[in-house]
Every structure is written in structure tokens, then in C-alpha cells.
C-alpha positions as CSV (number, residue, x, y, z in Angstrom):
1,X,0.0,0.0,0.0
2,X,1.5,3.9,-0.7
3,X,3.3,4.2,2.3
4,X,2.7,8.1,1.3
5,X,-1.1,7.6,2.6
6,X,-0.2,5.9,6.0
7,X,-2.1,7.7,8.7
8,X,-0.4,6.5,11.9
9,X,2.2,9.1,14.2
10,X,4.3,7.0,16.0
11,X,7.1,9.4,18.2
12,X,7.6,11.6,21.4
13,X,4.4,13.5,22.0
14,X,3.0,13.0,18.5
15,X,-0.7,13.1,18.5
16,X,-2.0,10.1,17.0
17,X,-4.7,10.2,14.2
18,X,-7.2,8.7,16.6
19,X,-7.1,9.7,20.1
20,X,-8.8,6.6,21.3
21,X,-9.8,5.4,25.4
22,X,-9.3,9.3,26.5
23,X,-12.8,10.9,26.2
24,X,-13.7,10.7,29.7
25,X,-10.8,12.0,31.0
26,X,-11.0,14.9,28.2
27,X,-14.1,16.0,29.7
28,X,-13.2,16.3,33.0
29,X,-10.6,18.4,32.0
30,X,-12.7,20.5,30.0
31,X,-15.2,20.9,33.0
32,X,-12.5,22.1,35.2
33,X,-11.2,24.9,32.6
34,X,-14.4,26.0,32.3
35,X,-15.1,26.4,36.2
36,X,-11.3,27.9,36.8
37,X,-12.6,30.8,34.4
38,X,-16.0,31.0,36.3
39,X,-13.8,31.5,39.9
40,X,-15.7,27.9,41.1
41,X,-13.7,25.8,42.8
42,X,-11.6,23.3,41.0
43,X,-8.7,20.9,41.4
44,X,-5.5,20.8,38.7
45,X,-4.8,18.0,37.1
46,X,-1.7,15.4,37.3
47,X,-1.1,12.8,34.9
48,X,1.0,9.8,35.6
49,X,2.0,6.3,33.8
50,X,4.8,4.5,32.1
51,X,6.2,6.1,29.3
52,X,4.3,5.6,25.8
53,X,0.7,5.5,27.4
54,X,0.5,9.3,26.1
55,X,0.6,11.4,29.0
56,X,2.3,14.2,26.8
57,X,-0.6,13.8,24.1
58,X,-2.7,14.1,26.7
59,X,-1.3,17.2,28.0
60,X,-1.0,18.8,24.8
61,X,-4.2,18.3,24.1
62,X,-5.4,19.8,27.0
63,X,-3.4,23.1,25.9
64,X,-4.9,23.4,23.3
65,X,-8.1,22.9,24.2
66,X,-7.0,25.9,27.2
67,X,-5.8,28.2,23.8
68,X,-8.4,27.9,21.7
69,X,-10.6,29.0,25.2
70,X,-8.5,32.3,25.5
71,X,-6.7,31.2,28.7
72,X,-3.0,32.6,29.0
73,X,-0.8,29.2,29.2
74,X,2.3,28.6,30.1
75,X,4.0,25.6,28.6
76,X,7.0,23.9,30.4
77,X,9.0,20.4,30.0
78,X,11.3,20.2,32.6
79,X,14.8,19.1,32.3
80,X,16.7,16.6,34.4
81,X,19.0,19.1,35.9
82,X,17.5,22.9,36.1
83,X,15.5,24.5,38.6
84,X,12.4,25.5,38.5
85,X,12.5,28.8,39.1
86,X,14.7,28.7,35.5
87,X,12.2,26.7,33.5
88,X,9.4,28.6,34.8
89,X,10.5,32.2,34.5
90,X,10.9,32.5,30.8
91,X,8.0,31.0,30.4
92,X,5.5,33.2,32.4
93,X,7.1,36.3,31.3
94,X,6.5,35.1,27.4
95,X,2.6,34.9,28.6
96,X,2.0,37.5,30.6
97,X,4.0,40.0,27.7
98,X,1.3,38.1,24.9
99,X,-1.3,38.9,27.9
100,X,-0.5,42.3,27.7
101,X,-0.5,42.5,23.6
102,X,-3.2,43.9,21.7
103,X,-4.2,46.9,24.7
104,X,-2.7,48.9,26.9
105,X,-1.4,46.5,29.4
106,X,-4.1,46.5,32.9
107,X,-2.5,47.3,35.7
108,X,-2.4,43.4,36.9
109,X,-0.4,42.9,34.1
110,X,2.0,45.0,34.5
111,X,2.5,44.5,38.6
112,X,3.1,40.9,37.4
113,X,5.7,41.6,35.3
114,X,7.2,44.2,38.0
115,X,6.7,40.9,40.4
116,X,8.2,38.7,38.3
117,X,10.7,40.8,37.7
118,X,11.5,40.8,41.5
119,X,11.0,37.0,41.5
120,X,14.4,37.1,38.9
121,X,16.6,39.2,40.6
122,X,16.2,36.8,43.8
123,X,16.1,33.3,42.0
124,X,19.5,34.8,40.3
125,X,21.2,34.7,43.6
126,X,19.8,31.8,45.2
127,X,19.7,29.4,42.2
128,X,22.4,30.3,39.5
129,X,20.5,28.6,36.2
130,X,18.3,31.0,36.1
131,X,19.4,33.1,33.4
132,X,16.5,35.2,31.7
133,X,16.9,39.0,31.8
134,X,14.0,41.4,32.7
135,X,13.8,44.7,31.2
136,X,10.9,45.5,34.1
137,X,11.2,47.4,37.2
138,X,11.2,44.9,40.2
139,X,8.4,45.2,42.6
140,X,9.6,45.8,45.8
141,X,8.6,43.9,48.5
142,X,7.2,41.1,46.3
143,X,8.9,37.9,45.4
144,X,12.4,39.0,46.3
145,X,12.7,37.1,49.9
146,X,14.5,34.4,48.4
147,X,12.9,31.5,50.2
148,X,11.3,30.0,47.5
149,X,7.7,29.0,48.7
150,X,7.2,32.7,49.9
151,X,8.6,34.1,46.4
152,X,6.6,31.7,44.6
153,X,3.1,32.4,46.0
154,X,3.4,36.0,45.4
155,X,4.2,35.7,42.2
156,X,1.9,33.1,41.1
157,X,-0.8,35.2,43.0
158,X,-0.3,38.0,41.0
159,X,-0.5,36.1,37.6
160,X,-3.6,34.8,38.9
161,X,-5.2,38.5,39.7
162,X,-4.0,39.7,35.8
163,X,-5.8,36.8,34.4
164,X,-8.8,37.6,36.6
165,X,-8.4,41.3,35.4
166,X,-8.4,39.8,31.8
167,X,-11.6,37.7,33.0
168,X,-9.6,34.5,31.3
169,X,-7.6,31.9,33.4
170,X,-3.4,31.0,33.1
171,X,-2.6,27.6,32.7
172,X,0.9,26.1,33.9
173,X,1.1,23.1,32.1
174,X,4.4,21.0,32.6
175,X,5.6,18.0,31.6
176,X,8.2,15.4,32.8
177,X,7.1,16.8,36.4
178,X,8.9,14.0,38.6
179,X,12.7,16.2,37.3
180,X,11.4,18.4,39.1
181,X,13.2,18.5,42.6
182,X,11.1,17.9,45.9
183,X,11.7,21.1,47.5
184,X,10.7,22.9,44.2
185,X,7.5,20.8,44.4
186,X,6.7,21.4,47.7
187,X,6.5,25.3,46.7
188,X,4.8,25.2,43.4
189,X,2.0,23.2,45.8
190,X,2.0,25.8,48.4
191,X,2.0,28.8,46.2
192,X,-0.9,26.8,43.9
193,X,-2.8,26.1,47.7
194,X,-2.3,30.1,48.0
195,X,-4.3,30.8,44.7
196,X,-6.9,27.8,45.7
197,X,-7.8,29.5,48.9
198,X,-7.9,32.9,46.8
199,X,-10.3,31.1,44.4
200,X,-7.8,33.2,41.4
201,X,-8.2,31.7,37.9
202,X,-5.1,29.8,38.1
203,X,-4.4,26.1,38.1
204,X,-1.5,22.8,37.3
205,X,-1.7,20.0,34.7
206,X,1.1,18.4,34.6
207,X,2.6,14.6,33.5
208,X,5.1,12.7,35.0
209,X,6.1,9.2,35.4
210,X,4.5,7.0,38.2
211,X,7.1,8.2,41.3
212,X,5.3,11.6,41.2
213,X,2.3,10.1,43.0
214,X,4.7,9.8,46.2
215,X,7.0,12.6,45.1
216,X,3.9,14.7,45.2
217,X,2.8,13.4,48.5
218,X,6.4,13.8,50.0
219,X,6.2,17.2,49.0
220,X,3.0,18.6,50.4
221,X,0.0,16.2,52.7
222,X,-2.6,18.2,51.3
223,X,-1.6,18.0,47.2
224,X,-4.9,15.0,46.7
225,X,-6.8,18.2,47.9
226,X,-5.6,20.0,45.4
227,X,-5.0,18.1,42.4
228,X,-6.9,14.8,40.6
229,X,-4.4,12.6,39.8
230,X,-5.6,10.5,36.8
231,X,-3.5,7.3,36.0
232,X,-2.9,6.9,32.2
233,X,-2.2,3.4,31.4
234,X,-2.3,0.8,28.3
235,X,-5.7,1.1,25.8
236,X,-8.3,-2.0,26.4
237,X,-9.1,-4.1,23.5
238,X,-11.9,-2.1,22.4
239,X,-10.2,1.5,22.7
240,X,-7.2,-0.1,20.8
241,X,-9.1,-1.6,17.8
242,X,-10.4,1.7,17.5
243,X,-6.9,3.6,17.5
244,X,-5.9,1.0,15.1
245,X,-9.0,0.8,12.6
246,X,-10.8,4.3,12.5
247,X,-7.1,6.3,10.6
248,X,-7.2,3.2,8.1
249,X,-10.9,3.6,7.8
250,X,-10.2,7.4,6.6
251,X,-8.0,5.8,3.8
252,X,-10.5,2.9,2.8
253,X,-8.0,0.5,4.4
254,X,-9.2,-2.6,6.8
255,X,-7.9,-4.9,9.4
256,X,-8.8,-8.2,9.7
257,X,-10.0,-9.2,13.4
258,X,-6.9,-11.6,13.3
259,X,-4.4,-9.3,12.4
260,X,-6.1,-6.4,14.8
261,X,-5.8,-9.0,17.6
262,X,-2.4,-9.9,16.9
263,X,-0.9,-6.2,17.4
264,X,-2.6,-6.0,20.6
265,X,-1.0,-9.1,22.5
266,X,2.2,-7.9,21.1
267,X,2.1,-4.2,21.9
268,X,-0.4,-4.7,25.4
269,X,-2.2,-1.9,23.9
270,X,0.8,1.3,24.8
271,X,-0.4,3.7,22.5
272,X,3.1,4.2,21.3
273,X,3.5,0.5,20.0
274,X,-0.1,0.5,18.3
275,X,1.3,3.4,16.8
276,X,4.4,2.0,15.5
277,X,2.4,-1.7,14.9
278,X,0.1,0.7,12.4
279,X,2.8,2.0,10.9
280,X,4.9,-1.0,9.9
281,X,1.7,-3.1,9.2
282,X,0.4,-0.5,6.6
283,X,3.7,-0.3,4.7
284,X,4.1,-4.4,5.1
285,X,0.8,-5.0,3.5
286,X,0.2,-5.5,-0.1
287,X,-3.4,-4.6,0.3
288,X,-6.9,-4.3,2.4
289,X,-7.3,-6.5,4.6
290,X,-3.9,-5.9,6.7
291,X,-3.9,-9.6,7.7
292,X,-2.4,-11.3,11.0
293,X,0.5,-12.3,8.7
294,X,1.0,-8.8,7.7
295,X,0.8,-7.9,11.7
296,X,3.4,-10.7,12.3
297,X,5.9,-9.3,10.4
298,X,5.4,-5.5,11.1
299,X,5.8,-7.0,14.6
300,X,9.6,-8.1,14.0
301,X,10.1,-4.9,12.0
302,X,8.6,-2.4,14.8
303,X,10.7,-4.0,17.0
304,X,14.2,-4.2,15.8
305,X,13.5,-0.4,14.8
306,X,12.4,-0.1,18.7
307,X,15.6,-2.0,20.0
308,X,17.7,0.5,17.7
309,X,16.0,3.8,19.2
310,X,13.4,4.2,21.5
311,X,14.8,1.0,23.7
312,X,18.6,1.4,22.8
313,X,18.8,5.2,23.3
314,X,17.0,4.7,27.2
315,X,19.9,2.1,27.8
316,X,22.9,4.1,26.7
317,X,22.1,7.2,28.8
318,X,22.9,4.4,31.9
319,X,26.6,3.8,33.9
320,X,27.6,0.7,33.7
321,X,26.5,-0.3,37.1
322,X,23.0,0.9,36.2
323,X,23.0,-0.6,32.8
324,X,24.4,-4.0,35.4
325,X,21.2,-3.2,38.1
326,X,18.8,-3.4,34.9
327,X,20.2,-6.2,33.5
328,X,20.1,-8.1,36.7
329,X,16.3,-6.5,36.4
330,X,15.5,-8.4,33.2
331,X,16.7,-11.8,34.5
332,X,13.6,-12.4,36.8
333,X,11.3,-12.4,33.9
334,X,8.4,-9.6,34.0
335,X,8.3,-7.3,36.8
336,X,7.7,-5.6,39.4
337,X,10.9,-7.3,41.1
338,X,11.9,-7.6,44.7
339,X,14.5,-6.0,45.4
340,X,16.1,-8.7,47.1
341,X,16.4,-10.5,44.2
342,X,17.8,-8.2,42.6
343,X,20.8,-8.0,44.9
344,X,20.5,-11.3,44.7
345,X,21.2,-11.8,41.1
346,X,23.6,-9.2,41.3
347,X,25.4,-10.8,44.2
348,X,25.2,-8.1,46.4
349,X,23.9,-6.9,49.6
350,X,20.6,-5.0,49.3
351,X,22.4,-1.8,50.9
352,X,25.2,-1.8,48.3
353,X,22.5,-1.8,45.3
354,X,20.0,0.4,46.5
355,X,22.1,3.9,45.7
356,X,22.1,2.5,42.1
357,X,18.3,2.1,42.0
358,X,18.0,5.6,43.6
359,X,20.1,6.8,40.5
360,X,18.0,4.9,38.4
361,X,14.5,6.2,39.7
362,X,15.9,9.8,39.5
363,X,16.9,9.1,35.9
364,X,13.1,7.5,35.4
365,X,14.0,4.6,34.1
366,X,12.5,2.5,37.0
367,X,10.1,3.1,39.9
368,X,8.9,1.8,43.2
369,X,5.4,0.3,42.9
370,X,5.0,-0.5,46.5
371,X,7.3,-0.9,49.1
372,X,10.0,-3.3,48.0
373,X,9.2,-3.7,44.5
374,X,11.1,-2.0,41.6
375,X,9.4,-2.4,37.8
376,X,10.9,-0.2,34.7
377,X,8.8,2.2,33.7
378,X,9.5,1.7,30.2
379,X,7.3,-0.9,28.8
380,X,8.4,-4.0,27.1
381,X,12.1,-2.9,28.2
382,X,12.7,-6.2,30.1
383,X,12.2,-8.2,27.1
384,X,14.6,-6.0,25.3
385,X,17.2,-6.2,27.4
386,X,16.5,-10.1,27.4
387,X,16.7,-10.0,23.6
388,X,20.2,-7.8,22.8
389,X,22.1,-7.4,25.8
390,X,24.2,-10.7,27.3
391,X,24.2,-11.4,30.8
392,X,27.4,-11.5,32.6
393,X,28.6,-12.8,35.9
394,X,29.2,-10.0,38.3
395,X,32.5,-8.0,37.6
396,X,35.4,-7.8,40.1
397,X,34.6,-5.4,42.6
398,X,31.1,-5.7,42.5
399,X,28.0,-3.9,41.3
400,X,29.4,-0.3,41.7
């Protein structure tokens, strides 16, 4: 078939053609944006799951559902190693200077900049990544303590009051929360607890993997009060046929229930395997029906280009102890794992691992998903590592 006409997006953040198994969660969304504009009280919303379920489509979808509203967003993927107050200044100054396009900037408007402005000068000192320059005059006495969770509710008060003024709502949306480092968390939840009680147009949705949920909690007791946090995981079988059939219905292209069923067992419905499944069956198929056979052998394609890239690229950013701690992972067959036998494998004592598996769950490649356990949060990445990478007996001189 003209691989010119294949509908489906496989890649990081790529909306798919078919946004299938989300509705519900789309709705909710869109009935808390429309009650954050209203000054009702609402809760923000935090997204968590393995990577490839789509949190990030999710999120982005939510933006734009928050643009084409009006509201003033303020978009933000945060890095492994930068502070918030450095992702999230450049960002709020580009939204409140597009708030105040178009008319004379309100007088909100521009006592958040001046605040922001303050915010700068103090987060300069205290936390030397922050690099943006502000060509506003500081407001004095606002945002320029530098403690953090006192700077940060002033200033995300006043962005809230110059929405209000602007009778819209500002939207932080970030993604990749859990880089984001506790004690940063701890005051983006206070200074969001400080608009909450203010009832100011002003709210979080945000992604992260599945440590956030206790991340968040370390940070702050009250953050279930003030956020819905929605679990993302794997499509069921009818959500996935759908993903799968309704882009090759748009081209006048079937799948047989075989083949249909085929892709699922092997991709567990992650919508970023169906994705890549779609692809490679489309451009293995001769014609309509795509058959199981078809769906075998995109199967073997999807994944050796998986094992070069998305799988292979997540493994090479790991020391050698970590790639060692992962390996050992893999050996116990599907997870979560204890980590006992972990150590085990590894020949080690549970005390010497368990700095590795910290570096590992700050890296988010693996999680904790109850006391004890351990499980990638990649999915499928055991059998990857069971497939191209040897095991080896344990080095001399141990795991690390």
C-alpha cells in the first residue's frame, strides 16, 4: 500500500490520528477549565503512567483545548537538571507580555511583570541557572525574599489577579514533572494552595512518570486536595481496535479481526507501540485486509527499529553499574521485582544496590510500585534487554 497515505504518528508526543480510550478524561478536563474561568472551585490535574501510554498527548491536548478558550498558558518540559524557578520564569514572562498585547497592558499585568521581575533578581542569587533577563522594574517587597515558597506564592498570585483582570484563566502546564526536585515541588503546591484559597483563575496540569504520585505526596500532605491525579495506562481491546482501525478507515483501508488482535497481545495496547504496529503493518501490506500475517511481520520490523532507538537510546544514557542493576532486572522475567532478588542476582547486599536504583529512579527509568518492589517504567524494556544485551557474571569489585 502507498506508504505516502499511512495515517499512523508513531514518536515523542505525536498526537495520534485517533485519540482513542481518552474521552472521559477529556471531559473532565474541559469541566474544570471551564469552572477555573468561572472563579468555582476546581482541582488541577496530574497525569502519571509508564512512558508511551501518552501522557504528553494528553497534556497537549489539554493546551490546546485551554488556547483555543483564551486562557493565557504557560507551557514547560522540565529538564533533568534545572530549577524550576529557571524553566518557569521564561515561560511566564513570554505569557504575561502576549497577555498584555493587543491593549494597553491592565494594571495586573504589569505588577506581574514588575513581580516577576522581583521573582528574577532573587532566584538569580539563590539558584544560579536562572538566566533570563528582565527589562521591568522589580516590585519591591514582592517575590524578592528568596525562600522559594514565599517568592513563589506572590508571584503566582499575582498572575492569577492579571488573568482575573483579563476575565480569562493561566494555565501552567508541565511535563516530565517528577525532574522536578522535591523542594521545588513542595512550593509550586504551596503557592498553587495560596491561589486555591484565593479562588484566582489559576491552576497545574502536569505529566510525570508513576514516582510523582509519592513525590507529590512527600512534597506537600494536602496536594490530593488540590490536584486529581488521573492514572494513564495501556488502551483496552476495544479503545485499541479503534486507534488502530478508525485512521485506516479514513483511507479505505481494513484490518482483519486476526491481524487487529495480533498487534494488541504484542504491543499490550501502549499507544506508542499500536502506533508504531500501524505504521509498519500499513507499509508491510500488499493490500486491504492488513492480515495477522502482515501484523506478524510489522511486529519483528517495529521492534528491531524499537531495540535501535526508542529502547537502545533509554539504555545508553545508563553507567555501567546501572545498565548492570537493569540487566540483573531483566533476568527475573516480568516485573515488578523484589528488590532482594535483585541483589540477589547481582550478588550483592541490598544496601550496596540500593544507591544505584536511587540513580536509576531519578533518571526515570525505574520506579517503586509498592514498598520493596522495583518495575521499569518503560514498557516491554525487560524483554529488550532479554533479547540484545548478554548477561554477565558480576565483575570484580562488585556492582558499583
Amino acid at each position: 500500500m502507498d506508504p505516502r497515505r499511512n495515517p499512523y504518528a508513531p514518536g515523542a508526543g505525536s498526537a495520534p490520528p485517533e485519540l482513542a480510550g481518552r474521552d472521559e478524561v477529556l471531559e473532565r478536563t474541559s469541566i474544570m477549565l471551564d469552572r477555573l474561568v468561572a472563579r468555582h472551585p476546581t482541582r488541577g490535574f496530574i497525569f502519571y503512567g509508564l512512558r508511551g501510554v501518552g501522557k504528553t498527548v494528553l497534556l497537549q491536548r489539554v493546551l490546546l483545548d485551554a488556547e483555543v478558550s483564551g486562557m493565557a498558558v504557560v507551557e514547560i518540559e522540565a529538564p533533568e537538571d534545572q530549577s524550576l524557578p529557571a524553566m518557569l520564569a521564561p515561560a511566564l514572562r513570554a505569557t504575561l507580555i502576549r497577555m498584555s498585547k493587543g491593549k494597553m497592558a491592565k494594571a495586573m499585568v504589569r505588577r506581574a511583570l514588575g513581580v516577576l521581575a522581583a521573582f528574577v533578581r532573587a532566584a538569580k542569587i539563590k539558584y544560579e541557572d536562572v538566566e533570563i533577563s528582565m527589562d521591568f522594574i522589580g516590585e519591591e517587597g514582592m517575590a524578592d525574599s528568596g525562600d522559594l515558597e514565599l517568592d513563589l506564592g506572590d508571584l503566582l498570585i499575582a498572575v492569577g489577579e492579571a488573568a482575573a483582570e483579563h476575565h480569562t484563566a493561566a494555565v501552567l502546564f508541565i511535563d516530565e514533572l517528577q525532574y522536578v526536585k522535591e523542594k521545588q515541588l513542595a512550593a509550586l503546591t504551596r503557592a498553587l494552595h495560596k491561589t486555591s484559597q484565593r479562588r484566582l483563575p489559576i491552576t497545574l496540569v502536569a505529566a510525570g512518570l508513576p514516582q510523582l504520585l509519592a513525590q507529590m505526596g512527600r512534597a506537600k500532605s494536602y496536594t490530593e486536595r488540590l490536584f486529581e491525579f488521573v492514572e494513564i495506562g495501556p488502551l483496552d481491546e476495544a479503545d485499541g481496535m479503534r486507534a488502530l482501525r478508525v485512521p485506516a478507515a479514513k483511507e479505505q483501508v481494513e484490518f482483519s479481526d486476526d491481524a487487529l488482535r495480533t498487534i494488541l497481545s504484542q504491543t499490550q495496547g501502549y499507544p506508542y507501540f499500536i502506533q508504531e504496529w500501524g505504521k509498519q503493518a500499513w507499509n508491510t501490506a500488499r493490500q486491504s485486509p492488513i492480515s495477522r500475517r502482515d501484523a506478524l511481520t510489522a511486529g519483528t520490523i517495529a521492534l528491531a527499529d524499537l531495540d535501535a532507538s526508542f529502547f537502545r537510546v533509554r539504555f545508553d544514557r545508563l553507567a555501567p553499574a546501572e545498565k548492570r542493576y537493569a540487566r540483573a532486572m531483566a533476568t527475573l522475567g516480568q516485573g515488578p521485582y523484589r528488590t532482594g532478588d535483585i541483589a540477589r542476582v547481582l550478588e550483592e547486599k541490598t544496601t550496596t544496590v540500593g544507591p544505584i536504583r536511587a540513580r536509576l529512579i531519578k533518571k526515570g527509568m525505574v520506579y517503586g510500585p509498592s514498598h520493596g518492589d522495583t518495575a521499569f517504567t518503560v514498557p516491554l524494556f525487560a524483554d529488550f534487554l532479554e533479547r540484545t544485551i548478554p548477561w554477565r557474571p558480576a565483575p570484580d569489585g562488585g556492582a558499583d
